[in-house]
mmCIF file of the N, C-alpha and C atoms, coordinates in Angstrom:
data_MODEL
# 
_entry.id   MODEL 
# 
loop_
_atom_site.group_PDB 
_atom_site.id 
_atom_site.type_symbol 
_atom_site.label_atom_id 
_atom_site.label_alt_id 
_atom_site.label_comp_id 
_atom_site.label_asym_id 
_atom_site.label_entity_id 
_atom_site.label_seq_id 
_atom_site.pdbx_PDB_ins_code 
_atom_site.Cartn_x 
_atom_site.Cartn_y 
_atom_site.Cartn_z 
_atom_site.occupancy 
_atom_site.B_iso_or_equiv 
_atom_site.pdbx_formal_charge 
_atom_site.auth_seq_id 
_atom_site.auth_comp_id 
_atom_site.auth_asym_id 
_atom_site.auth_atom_id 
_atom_site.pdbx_PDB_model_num 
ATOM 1   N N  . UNK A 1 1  ? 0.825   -1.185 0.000   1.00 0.00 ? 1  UNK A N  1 
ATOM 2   C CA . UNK A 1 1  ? 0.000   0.000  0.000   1.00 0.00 ? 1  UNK A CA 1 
ATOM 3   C C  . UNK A 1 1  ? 0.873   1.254  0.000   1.00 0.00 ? 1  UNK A C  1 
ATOM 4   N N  . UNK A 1 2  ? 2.177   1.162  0.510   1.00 0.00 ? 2  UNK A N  1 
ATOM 5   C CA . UNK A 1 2  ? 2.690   2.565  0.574   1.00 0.00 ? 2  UNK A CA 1 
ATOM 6   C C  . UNK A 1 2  ? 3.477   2.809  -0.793  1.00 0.00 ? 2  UNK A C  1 
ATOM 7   N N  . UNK A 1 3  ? 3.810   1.649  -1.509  1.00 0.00 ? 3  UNK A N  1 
ATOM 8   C CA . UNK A 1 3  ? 4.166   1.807  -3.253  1.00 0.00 ? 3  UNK A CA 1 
ATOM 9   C C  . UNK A 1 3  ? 3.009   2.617  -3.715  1.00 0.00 ? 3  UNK A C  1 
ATOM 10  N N  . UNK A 1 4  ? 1.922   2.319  -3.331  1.00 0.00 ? 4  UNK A N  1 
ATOM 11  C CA . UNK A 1 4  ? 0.692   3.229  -4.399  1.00 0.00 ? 4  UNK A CA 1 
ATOM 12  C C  . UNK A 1 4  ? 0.671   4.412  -3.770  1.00 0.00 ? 4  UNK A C  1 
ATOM 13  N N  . UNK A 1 5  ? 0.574   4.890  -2.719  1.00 0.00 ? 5  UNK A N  1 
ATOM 14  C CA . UNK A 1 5  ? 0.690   5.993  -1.902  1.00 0.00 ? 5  UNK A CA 1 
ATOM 15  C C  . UNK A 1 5  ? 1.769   6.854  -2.617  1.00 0.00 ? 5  UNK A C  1 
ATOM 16  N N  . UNK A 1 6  ? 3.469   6.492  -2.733  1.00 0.00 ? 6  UNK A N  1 
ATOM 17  C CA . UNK A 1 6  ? 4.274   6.714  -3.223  1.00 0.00 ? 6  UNK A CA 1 
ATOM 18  C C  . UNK A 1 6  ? 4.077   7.569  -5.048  1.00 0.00 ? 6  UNK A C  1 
ATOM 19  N N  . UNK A 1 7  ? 3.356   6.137  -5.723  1.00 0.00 ? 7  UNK A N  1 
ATOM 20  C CA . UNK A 1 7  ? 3.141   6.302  -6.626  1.00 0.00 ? 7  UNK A CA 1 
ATOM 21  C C  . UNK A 1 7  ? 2.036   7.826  -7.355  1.00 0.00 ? 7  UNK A C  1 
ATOM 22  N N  . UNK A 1 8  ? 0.810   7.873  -6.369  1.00 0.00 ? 8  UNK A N  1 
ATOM 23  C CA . UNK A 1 8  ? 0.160   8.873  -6.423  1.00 0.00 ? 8  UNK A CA 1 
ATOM 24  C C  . UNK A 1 8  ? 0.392   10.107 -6.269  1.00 0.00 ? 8  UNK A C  1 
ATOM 25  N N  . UNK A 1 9  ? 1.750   10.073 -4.919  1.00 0.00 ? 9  UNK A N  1 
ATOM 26  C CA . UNK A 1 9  ? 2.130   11.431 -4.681  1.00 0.00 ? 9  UNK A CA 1 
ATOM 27  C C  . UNK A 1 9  ? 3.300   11.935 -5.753  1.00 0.00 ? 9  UNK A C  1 
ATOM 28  N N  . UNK A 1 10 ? 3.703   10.810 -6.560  1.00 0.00 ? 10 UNK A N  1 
ATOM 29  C CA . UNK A 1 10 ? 4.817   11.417 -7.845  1.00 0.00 ? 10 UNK A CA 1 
ATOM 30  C C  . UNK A 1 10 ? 3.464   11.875 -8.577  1.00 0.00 ? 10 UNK A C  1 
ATOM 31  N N  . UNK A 1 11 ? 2.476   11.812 -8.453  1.00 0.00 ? 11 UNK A N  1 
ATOM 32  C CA . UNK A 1 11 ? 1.919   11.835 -10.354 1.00 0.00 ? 11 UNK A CA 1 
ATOM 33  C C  . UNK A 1 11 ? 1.068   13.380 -9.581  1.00 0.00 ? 11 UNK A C  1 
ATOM 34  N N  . UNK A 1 12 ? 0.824   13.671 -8.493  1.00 0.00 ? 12 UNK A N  1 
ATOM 35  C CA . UNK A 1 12 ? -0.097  14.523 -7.982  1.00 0.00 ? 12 UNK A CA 1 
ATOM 36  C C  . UNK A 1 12 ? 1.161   15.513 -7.888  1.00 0.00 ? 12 UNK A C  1 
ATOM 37  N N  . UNK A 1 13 ? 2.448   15.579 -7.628  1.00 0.00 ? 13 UNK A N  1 
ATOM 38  C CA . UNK A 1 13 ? 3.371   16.391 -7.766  1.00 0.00 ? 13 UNK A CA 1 
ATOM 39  C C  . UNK A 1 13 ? 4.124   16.754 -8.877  1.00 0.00 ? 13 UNK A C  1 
ATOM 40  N N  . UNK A 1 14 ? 4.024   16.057 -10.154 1.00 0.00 ? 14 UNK A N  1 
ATOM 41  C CA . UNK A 1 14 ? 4.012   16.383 -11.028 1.00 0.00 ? 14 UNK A CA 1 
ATOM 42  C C  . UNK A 1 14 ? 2.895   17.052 -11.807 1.00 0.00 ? 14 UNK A C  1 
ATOM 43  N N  . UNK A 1 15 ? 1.874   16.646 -11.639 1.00 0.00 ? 15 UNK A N  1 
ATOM 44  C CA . UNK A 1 15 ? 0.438   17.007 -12.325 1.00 0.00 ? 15 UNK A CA 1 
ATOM 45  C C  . UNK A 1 15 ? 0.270   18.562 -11.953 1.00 0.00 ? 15 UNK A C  1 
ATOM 46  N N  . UNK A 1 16 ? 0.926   18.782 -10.517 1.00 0.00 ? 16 UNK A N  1 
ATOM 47  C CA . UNK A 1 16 ? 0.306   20.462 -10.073 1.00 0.00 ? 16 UNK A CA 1 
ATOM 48  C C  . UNK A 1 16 ? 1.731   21.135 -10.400 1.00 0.00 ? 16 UNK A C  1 
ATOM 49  N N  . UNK A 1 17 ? 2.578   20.413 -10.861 1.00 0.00 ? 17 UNK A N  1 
ATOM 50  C CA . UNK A 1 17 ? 3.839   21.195 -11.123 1.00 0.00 ? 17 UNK A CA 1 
ATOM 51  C C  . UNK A 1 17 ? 3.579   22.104 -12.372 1.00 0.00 ? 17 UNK A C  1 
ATOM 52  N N  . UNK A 1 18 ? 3.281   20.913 -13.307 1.00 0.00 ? 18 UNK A N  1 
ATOM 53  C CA . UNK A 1 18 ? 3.026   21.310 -14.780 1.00 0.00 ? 18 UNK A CA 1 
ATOM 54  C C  . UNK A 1 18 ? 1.606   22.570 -14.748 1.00 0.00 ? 18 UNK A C  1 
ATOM 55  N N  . UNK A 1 19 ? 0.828   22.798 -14.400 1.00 0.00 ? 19 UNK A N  1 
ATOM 56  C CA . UNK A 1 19 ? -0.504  23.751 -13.817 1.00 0.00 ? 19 UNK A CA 1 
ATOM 57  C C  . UNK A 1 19 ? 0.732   24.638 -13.422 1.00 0.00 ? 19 UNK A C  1 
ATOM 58  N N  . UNK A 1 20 ? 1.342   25.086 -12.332 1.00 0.00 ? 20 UNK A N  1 
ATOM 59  C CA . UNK A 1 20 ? 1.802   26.253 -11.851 1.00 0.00 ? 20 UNK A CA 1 
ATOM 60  C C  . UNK A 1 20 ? 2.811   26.679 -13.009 1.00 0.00 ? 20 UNK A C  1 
ATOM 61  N N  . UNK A 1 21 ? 3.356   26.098 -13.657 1.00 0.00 ? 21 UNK A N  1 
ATOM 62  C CA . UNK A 1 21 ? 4.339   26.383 -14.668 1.00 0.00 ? 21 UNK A CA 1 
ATOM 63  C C  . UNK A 1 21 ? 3.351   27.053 -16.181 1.00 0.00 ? 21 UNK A C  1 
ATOM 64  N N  . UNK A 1 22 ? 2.493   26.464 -16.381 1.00 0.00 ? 22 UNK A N  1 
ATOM 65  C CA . UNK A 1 22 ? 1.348   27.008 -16.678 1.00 0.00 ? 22 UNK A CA 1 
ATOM 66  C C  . UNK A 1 22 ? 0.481   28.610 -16.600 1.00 0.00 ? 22 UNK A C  1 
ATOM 67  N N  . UNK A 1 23 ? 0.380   28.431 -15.882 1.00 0.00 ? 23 UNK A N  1 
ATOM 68  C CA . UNK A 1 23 ? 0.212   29.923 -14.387 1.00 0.00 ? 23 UNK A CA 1 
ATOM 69  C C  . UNK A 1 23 ? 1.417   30.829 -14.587 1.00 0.00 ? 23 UNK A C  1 
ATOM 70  N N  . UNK A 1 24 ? 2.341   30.349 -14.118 1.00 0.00 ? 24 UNK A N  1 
ATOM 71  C CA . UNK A 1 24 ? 3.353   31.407 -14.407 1.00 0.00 ? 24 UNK A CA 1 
ATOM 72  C C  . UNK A 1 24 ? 3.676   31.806 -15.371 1.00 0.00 ? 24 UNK A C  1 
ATOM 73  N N  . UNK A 1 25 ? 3.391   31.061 -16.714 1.00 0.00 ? 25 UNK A N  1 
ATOM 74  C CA . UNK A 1 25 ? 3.746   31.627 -18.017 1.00 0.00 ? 25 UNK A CA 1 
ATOM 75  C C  . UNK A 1 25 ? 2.503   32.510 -18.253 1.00 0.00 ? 25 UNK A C  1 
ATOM 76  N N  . UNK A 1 26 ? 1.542   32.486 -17.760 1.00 0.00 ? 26 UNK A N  1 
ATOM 77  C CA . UNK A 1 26 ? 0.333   32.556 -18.563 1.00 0.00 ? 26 UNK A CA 1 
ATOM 78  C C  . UNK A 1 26 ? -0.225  34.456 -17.322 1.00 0.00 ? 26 UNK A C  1 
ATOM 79  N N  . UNK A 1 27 ? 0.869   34.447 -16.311 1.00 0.00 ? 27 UNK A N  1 
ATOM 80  C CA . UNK A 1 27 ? 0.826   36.005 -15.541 1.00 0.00 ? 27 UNK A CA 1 
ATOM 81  C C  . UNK A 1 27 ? -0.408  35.476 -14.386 1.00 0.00 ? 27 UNK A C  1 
ATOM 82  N N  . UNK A 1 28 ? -1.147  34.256 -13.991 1.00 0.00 ? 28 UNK A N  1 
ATOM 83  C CA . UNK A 1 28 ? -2.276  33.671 -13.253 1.00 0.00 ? 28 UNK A CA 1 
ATOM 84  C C  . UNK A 1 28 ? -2.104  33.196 -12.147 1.00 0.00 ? 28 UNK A C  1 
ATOM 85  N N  . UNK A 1 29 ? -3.099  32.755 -11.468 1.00 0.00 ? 29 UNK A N  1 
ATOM 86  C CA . UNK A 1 29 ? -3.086  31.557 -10.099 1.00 0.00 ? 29 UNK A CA 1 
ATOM 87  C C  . UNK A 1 29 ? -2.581  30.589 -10.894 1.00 0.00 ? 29 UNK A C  1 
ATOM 88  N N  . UNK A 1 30 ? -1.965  29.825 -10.314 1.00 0.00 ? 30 UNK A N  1 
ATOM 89  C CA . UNK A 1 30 ? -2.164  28.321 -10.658 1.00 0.00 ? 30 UNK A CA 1 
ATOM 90  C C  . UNK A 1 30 ? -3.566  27.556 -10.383 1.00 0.00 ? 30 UNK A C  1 
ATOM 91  N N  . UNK A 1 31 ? -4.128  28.181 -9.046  1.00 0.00 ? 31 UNK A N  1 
ATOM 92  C CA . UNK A 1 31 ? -5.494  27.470 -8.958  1.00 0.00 ? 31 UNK A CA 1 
ATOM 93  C C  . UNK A 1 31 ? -6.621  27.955 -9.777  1.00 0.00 ? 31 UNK A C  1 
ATOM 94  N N  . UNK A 1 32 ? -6.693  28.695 -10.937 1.00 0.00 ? 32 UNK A N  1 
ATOM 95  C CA . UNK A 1 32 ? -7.507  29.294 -11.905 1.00 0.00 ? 32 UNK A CA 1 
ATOM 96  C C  . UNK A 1 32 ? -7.059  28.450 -12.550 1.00 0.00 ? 32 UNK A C  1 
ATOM 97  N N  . UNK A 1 33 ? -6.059  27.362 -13.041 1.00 0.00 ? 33 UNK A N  1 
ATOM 98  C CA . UNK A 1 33 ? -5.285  26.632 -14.477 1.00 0.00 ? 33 UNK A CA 1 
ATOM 99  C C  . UNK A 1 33 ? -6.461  25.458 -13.949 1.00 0.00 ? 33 UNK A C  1 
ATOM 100 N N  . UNK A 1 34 ? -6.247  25.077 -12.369 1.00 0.00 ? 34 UNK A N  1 
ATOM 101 C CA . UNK A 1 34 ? -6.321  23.589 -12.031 1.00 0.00 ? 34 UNK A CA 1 
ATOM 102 C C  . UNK A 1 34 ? -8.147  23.683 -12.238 1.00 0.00 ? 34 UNK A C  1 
ATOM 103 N N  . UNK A 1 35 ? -8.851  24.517 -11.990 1.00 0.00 ? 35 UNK A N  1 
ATOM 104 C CA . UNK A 1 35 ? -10.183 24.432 -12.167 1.00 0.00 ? 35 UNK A CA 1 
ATOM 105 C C  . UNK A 1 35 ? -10.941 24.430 -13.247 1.00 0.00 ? 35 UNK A C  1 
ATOM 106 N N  . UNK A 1 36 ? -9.866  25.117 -14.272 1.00 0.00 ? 36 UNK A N  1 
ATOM 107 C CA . UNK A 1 36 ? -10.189 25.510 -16.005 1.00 0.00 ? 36 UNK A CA 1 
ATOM 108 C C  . UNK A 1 36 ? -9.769  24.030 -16.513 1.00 0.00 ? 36 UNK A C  1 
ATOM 109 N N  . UNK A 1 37 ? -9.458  23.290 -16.032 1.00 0.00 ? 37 UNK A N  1 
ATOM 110 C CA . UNK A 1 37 ? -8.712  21.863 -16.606 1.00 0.00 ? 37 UNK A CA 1 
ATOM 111 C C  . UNK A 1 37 ? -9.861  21.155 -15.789 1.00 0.00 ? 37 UNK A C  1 
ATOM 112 N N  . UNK A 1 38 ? -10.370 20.522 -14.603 1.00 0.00 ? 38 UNK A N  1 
ATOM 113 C CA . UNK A 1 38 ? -11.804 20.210 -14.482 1.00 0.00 ? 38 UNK A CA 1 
ATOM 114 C C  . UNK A 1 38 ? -12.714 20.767 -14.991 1.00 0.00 ? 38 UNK A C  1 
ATOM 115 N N  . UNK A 1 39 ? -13.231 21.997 -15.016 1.00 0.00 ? 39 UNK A N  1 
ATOM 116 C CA . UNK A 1 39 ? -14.374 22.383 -15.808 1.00 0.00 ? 39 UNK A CA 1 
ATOM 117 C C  . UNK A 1 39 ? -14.698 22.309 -17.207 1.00 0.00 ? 39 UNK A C  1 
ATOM 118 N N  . UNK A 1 40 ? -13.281 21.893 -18.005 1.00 0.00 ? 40 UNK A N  1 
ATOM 119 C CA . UNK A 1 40 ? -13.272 21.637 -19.270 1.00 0.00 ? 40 UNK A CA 1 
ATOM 120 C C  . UNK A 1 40 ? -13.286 20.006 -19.046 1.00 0.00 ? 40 UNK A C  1 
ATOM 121 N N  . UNK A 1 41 ? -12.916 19.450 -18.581 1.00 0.00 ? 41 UNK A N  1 
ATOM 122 C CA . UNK A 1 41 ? -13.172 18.209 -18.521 1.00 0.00 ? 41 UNK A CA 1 
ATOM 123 C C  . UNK A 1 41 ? -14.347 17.225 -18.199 1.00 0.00 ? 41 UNK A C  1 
ATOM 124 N N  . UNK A 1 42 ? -15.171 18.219 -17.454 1.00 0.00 ? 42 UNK A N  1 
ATOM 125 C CA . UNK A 1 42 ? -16.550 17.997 -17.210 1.00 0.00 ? 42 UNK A CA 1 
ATOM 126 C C  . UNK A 1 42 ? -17.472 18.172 -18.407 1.00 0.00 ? 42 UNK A C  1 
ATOM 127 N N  . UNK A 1 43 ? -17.087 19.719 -18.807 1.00 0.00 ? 43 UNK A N  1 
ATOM 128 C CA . UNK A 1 43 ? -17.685 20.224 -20.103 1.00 0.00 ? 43 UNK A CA 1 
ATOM 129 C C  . UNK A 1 43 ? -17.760 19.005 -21.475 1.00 0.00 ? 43 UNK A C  1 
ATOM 130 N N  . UNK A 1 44 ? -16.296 18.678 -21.690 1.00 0.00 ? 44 UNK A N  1 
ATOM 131 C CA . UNK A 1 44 ? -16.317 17.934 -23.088 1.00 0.00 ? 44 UNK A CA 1 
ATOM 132 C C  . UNK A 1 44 ? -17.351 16.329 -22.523 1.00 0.00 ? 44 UNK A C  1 
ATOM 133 N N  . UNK A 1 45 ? -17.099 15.968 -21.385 1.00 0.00 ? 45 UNK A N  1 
ATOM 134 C CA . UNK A 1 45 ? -17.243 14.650 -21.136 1.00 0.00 ? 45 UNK A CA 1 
ATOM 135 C C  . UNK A 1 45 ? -19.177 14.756 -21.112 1.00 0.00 ? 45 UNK A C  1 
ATOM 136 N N  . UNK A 1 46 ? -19.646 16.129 -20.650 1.00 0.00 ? 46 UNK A N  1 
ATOM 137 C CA . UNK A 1 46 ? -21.534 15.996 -20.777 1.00 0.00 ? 46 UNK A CA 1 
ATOM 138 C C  . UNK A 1 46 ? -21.355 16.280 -22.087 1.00 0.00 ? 46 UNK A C  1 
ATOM 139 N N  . UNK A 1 47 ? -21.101 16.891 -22.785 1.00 0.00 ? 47 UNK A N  1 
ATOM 140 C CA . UNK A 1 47 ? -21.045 17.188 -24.350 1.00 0.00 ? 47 UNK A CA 1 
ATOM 141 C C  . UNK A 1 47 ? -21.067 15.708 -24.834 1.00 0.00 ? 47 UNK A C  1 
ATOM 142 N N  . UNK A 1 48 ? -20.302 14.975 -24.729 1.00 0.00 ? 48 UNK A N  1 
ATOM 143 C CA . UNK A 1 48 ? -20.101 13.523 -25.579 1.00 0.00 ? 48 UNK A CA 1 
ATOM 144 C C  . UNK A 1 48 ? -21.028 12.517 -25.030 1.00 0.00 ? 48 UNK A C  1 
ATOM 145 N N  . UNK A 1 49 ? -21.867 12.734 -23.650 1.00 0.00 ? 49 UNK A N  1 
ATOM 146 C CA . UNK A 1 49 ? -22.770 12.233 -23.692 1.00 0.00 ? 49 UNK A CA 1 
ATOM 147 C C  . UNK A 1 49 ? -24.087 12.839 -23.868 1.00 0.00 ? 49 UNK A C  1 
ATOM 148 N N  . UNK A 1 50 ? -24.193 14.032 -24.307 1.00 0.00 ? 50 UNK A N  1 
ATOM 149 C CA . UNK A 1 50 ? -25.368 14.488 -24.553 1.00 0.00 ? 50 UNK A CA 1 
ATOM 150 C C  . UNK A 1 50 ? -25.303 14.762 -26.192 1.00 0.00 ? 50 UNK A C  1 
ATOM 151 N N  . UNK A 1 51 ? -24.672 14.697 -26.952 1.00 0.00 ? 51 UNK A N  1 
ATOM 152 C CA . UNK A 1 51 ? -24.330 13.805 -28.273 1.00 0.00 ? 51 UNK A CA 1 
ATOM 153 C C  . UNK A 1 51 ? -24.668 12.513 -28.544 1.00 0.00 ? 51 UNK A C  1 
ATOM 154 N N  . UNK A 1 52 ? -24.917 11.851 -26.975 1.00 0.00 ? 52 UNK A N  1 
ATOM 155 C CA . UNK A 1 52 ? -24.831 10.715 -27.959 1.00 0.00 ? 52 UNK A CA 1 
ATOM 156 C C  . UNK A 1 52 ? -25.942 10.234 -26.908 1.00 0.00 ? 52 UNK A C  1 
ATOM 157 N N  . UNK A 1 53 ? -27.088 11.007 -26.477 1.00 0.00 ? 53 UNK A N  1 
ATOM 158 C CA . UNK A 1 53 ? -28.494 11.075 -25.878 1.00 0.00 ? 53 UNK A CA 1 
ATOM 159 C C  . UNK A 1 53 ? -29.007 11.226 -27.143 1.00 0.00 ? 53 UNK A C  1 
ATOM 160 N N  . UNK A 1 54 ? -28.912 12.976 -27.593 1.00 0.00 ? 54 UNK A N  1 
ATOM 161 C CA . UNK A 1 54 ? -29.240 13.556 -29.316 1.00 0.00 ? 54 UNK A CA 1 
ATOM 162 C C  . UNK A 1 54 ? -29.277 12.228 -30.086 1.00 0.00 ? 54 UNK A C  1 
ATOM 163 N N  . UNK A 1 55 ? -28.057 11.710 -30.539 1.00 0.00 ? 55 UNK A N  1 
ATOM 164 C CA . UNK A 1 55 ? -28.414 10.341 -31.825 1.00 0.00 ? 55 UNK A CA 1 
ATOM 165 C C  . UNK A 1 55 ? -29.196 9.344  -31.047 1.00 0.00 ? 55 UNK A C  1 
ATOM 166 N N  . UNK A 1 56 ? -29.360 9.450  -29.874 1.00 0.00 ? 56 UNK A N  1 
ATOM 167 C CA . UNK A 1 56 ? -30.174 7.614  -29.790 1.00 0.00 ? 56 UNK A CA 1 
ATOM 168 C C  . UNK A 1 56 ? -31.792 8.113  -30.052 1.00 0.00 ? 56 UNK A C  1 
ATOM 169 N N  . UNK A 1 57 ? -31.873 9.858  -29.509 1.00 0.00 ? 57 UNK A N  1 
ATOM 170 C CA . UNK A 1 57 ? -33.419 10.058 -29.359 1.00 0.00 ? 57 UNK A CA 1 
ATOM 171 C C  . UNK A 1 57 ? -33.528 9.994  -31.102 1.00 0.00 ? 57 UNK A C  1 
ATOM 172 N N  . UNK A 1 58 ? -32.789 10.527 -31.873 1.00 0.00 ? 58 UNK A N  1 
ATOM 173 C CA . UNK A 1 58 ? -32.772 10.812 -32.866 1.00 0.00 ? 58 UNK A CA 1 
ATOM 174 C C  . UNK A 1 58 ? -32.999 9.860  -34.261 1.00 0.00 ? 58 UNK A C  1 
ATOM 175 N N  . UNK A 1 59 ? -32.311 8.213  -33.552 1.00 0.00 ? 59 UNK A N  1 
ATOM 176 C CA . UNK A 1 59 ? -32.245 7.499  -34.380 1.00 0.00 ? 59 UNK A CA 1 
ATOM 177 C C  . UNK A 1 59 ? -33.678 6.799  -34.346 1.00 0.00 ? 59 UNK A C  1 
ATOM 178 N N  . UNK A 1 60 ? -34.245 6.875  -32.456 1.00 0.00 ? 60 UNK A N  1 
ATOM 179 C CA . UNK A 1 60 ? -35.259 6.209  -32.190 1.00 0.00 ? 60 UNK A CA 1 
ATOM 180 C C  . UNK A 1 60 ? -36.586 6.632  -33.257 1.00 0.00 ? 60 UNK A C  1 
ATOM 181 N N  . UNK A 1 61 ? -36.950 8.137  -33.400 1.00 0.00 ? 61 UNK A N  1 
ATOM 182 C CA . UNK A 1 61 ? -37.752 8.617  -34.051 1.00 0.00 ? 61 UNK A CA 1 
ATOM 183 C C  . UNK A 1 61 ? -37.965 8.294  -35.373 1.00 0.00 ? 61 UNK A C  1 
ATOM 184 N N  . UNK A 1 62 ? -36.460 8.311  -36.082 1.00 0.00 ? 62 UNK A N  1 
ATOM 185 C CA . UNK A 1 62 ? -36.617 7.877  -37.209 1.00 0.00 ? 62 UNK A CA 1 
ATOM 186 C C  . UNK A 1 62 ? -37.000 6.662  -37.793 1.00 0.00 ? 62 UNK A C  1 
ATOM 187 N N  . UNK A 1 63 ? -36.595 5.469  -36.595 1.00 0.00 ? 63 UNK A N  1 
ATOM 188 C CA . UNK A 1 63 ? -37.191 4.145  -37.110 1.00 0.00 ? 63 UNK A CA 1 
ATOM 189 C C  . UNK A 1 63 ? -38.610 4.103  -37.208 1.00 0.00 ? 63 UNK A C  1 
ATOM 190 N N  . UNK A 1 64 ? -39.626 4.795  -36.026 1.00 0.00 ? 64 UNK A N  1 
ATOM 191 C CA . UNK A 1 64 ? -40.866 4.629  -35.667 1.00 0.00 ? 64 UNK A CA 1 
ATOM 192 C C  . UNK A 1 64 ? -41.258 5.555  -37.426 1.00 0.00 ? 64 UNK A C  1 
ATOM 193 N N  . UNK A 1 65 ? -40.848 6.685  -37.667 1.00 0.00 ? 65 UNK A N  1 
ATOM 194 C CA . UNK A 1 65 ? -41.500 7.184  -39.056 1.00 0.00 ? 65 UNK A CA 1 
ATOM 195 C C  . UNK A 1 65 ? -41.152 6.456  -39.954 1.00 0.00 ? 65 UNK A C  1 
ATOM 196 N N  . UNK A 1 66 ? -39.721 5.680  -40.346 1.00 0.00 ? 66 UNK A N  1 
ATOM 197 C CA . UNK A 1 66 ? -39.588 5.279  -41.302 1.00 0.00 ? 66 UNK A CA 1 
ATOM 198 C C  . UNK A 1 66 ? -39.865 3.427  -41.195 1.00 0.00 ? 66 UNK A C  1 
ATOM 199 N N  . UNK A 1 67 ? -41.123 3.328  -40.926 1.00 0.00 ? 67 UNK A N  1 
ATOM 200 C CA . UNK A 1 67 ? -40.747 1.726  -40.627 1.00 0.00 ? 67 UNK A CA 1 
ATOM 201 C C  . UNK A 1 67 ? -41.068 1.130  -42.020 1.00 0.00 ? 67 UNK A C  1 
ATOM 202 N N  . UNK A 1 68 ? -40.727 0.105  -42.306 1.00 0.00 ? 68 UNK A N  1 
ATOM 203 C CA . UNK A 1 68 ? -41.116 -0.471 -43.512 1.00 0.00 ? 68 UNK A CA 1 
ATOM 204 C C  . UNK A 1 68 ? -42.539 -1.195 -43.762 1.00 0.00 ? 68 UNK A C  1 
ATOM 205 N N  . UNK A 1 69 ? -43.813 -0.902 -44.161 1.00 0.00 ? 69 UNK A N  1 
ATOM 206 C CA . UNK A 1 69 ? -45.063 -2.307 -44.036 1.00 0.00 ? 69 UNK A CA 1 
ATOM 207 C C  . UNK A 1 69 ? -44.816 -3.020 -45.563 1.00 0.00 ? 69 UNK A C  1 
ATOM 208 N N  . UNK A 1 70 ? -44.888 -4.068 -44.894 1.00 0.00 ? 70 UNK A N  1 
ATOM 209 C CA . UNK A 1 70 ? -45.310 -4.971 -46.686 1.00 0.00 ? 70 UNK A CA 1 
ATOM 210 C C  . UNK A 1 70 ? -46.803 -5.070 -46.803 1.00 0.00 ? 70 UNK A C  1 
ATOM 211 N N  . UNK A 1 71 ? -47.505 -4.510 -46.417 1.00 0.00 ? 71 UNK A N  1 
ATOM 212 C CA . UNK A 1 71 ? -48.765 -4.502 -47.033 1.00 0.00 ? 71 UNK A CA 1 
ATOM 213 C C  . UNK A 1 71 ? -50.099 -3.407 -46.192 1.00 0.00 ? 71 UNK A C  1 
ATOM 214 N N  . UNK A 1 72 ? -50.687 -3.050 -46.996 1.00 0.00 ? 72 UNK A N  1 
ATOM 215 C CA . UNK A 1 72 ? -51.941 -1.895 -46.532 1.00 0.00 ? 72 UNK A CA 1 
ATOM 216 C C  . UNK A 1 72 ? -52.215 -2.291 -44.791 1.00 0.00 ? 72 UNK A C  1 
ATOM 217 N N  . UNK A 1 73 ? -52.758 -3.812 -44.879 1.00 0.00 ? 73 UNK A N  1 
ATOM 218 C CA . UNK A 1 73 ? -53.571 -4.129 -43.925 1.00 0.00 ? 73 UNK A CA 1 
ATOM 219 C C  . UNK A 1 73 ? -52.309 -4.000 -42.278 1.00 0.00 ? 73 UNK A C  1 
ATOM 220 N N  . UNK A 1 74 ? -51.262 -3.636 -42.840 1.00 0.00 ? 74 UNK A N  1 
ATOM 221 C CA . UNK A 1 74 ? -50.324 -3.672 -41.755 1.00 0.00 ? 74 UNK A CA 1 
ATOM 222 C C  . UNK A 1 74 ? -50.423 -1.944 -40.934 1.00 0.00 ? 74 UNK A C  1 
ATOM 223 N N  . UNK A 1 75 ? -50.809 -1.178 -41.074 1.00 0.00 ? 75 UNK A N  1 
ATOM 224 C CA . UNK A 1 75 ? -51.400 -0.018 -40.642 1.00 0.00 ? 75 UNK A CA 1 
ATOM 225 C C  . UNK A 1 75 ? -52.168 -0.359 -39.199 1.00 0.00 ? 75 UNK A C  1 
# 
């Protein structure tokens, strides 16, 4: 358990390194970088599922209008 512990605190000390280096180029907080990087990540991730809500409602409709009958009495 303390290898993963280990392991998390390299990637969480690198991860906020790269954000403040970020920040500093950019004249900012660093904690304005780290929230703009979740909120975009939230953003794209409902986007790609509300894309792909849009095609299922989308595809659903179209089967019900376009269904095929082989014959009158199928109405």
């Amino acid at each position: 358990m303390n290898v993963l512990y280990q392991l998390l605190y390299y990637f969480q000390k690198r991860g906020f390194e790269v954000c403040r280096r970020i920040a500093e180029r950019m004249g900012i907080r660093a904690r304005v970088v780290r929230t703009s990087f979740i909120y975009l990540t939230f953003v794209t991730l409902g986007f790609g599922f509300a894309l792909y809500l849009f095609l299922a409602f989308w595809l659903k409709i179209k089967d019900l209008v376009y269904t095929k009958r082989t014959s009158v009495f199928d109405l």
